[in-house]
N, C-alpha and C positions, 0 to 999 in steps of 0.2 A: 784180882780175879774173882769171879763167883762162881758159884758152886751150884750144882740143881741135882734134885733125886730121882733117882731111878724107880720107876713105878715097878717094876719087874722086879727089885732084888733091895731097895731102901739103903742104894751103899751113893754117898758121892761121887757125882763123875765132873769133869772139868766142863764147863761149860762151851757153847761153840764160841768163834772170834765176835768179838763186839761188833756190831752193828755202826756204821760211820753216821755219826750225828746227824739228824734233821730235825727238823720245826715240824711239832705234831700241830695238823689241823683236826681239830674240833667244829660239831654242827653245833651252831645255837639257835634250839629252840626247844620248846616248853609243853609240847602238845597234855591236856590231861585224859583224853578219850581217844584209843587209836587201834584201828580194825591192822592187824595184821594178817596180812595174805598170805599163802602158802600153795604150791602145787597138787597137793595130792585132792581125791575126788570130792574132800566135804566144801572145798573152793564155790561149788552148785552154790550152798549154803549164803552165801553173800550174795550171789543171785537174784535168790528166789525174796533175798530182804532188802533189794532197791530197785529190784524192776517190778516196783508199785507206784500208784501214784500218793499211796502214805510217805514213800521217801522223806525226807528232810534233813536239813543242813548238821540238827544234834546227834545225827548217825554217828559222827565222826571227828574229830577236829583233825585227826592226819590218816592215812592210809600208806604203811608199809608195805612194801610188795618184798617177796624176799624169790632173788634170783629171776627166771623166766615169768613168774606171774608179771612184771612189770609189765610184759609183751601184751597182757590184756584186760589188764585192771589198772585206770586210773589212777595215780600213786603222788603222793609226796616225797616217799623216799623208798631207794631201794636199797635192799639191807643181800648185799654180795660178798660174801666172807673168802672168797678163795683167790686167792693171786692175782690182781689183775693182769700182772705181764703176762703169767702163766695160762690165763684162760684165753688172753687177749689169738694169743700163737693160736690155741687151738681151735678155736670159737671165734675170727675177726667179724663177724657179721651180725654175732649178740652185741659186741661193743659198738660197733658202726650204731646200732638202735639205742644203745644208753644214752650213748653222745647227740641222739641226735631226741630226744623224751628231755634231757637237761635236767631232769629231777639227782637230787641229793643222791649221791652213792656213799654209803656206810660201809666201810671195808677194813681188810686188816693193815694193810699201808696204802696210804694216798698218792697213789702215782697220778699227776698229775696231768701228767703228757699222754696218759693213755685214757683216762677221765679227767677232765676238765675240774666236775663239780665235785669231786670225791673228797670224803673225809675218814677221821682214824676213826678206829675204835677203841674207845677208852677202857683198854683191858684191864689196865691196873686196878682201875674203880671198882669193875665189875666184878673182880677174883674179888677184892676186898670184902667185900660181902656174900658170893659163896665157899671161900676158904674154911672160914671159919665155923660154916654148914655143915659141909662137905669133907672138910680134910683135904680136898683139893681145887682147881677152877672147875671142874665138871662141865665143861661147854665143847662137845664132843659133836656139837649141829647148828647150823644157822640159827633155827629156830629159838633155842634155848638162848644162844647169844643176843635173839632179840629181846626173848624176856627179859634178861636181864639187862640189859640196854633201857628196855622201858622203864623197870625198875631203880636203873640208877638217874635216870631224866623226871623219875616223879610222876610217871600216868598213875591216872587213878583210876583208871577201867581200860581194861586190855580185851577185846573181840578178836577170837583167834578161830580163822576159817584156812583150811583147806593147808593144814599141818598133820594128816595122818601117816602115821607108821607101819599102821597093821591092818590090814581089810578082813573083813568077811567072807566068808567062802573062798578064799585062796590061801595057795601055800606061799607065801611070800610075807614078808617082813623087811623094814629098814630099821637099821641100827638107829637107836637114838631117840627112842619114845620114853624109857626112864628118866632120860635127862631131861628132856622137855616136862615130864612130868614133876620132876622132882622141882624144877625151875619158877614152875605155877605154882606149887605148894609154898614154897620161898616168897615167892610174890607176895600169896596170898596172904599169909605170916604177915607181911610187913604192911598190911591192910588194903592191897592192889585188889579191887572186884575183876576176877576173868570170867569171861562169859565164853563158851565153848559151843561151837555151831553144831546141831542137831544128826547132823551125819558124820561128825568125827569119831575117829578109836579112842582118842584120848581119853582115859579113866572108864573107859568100856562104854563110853557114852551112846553110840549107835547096838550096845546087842549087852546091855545092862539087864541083869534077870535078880535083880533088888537081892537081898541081905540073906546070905546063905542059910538055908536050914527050915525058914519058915513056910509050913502050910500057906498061910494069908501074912502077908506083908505087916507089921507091926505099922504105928502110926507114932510118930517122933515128936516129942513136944520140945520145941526149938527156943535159945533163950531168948528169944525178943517177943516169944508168946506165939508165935506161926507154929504151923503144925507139918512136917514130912513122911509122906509116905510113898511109896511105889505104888503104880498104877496102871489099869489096863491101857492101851494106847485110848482103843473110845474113849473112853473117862477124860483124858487129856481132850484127844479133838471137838467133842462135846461143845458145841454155838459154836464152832470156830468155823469162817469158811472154808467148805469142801470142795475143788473145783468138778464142775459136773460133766459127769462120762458121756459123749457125746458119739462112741463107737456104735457101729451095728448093733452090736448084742445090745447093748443099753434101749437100741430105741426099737427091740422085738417088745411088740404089741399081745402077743401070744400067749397060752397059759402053760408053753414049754418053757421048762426051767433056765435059765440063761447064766453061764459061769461070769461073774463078774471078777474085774479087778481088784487089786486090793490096795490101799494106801497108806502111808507109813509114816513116822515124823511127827514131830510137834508142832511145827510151826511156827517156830520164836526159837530164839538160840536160847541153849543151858548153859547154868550157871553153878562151880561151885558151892553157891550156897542154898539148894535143893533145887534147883530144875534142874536137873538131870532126864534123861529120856526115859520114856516108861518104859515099866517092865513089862508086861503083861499078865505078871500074876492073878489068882482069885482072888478075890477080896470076899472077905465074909460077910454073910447076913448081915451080920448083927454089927461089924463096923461103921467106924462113922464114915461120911461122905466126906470125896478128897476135897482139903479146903483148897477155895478157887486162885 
């Protein structure tokens, strides 16, 4: 018999009945560059960085869609953590479309009969190295289970769009943005580059107001010799292209003053290790200029 602890009180309780034998399938393959999808709004974000005609092939070596996003983003695999029997019942018309897309399904048991293509998830591996973080598996959302999915497969750069928890100007929240974050920091620990899309919550990246306390943003000198600071959005956009306002207002001729738009964003996805989104802080006189 085994034994498991109780999160609520740390006393042993008997564990449930054994599970009857099966043959775990595992996916093999090796991706080291891989965009994982997600639902929530910074999803735009993968968008607005392949419907150019700069696209190309090193975007990616795989595309994860986790859940629904399979419905509209191009994918290798889809990363579906919840029951398939259980979702199959409730949902038969999401599954009708997985079966019929035939990409990878990553799941917690491979039922077969209900996905064709479906595989395990290799839990054990995965807790194996946030137990030991954590104090426990900590994978309380999809998302975080891809991390550490990718983590244990070896990517060496992880692009993470349209994974947000928390929005701007609304009262709403999803459980499960520590985890994810804690999961990145883990990554990144074990020398995974994450790059984080420009309208994510994740690490405050969409409504980041740089390093508390200061007047003018300090300027960071980094060990590889780069330099980090926080910066007005201009500063950022600055030579980058602007797409041009083509509204009424824009094209009054008049020497009436015209309210214009306004525009937001980097441009290029952040990263961990200083792109982050601007703040819009002052920046002093006498500072130096952000290095490019």
């Amino acid at each position: 018999m085994t034994v498991e602890i109780s999160n609520s009180s740390q006393v042993p309780v008997q564990a449930p009945p054994e599970q009857p034998e099966r043959k775990m399938r595992y996916l093999d393959h090796s991706p080291k560059t891989v965009a994982l999808v997600g639902m929530g709004p910074s999803i735009t974000d993968i968008m607005n960085e392949l419907l150019t005609q700069e696209a190309s092939p090193e975007f990616a070596d795989e595309v994860w869609a986790i859940n629904m996003a399979a419905n509209i983003i191009r994918h290798d695999l889809v990363i579906w953590m919840d029951d398939l029997v259980d979702q199959e019942a409730f949902k038969p018309g999401l599954f009708q479309l997985l079966r019929r897309y035939g990409s990878p399904v990553l799941t917690t048991v491979s039922y077969r009969n209900v996905v064709p293509n479906s595989y395990d998830y290799p839990i054990s591996e995965v807790c194996k190295m946030s137990i030991p973080m954590f104090g426990k598996p900590y994978l309380n959302n999809g998302v975080a289970q891809a991390i550490g999915y990718a983590l244990y497969k070896g990517v060496k750069k992880l692009k993470i769009y349209g994974c947000d928890f928390t929005y701007p100007n609304r009262n709403f929240a999803e459980t499960g943005r520590a985890c994810v974050e804690a999961w990145i920091a883990l990554a990144s620990f074990h020398g995974m580059e994450v790059a984080l899309s420009p309208l994510t919550s994740l690490y405050d990246t969409c409504d980041d107001h740089g390093i508390y306390g200061y007047k003018y943003q300090p300027t960071i000198d980094m060990p590889d010799g780069t330099k980090f600071r926080y910066v007005k959005p201009d500063e950022v956009n600055r030579g980058m292209y602007v797409p041009e306002d083509s509204s009424p207002a824009a094209r009054n001729t008049s020497d009436e003053p015209v309210s214009a738009p306004t525009t937001g964003g980097t441009g290029s996805p952040a990263n961990l290790n200083g792109g982050g989104s601007p703040a819009g802080y002052p920046v002093a006189a006498d500072a130096p200029s952000p290095t490019p």
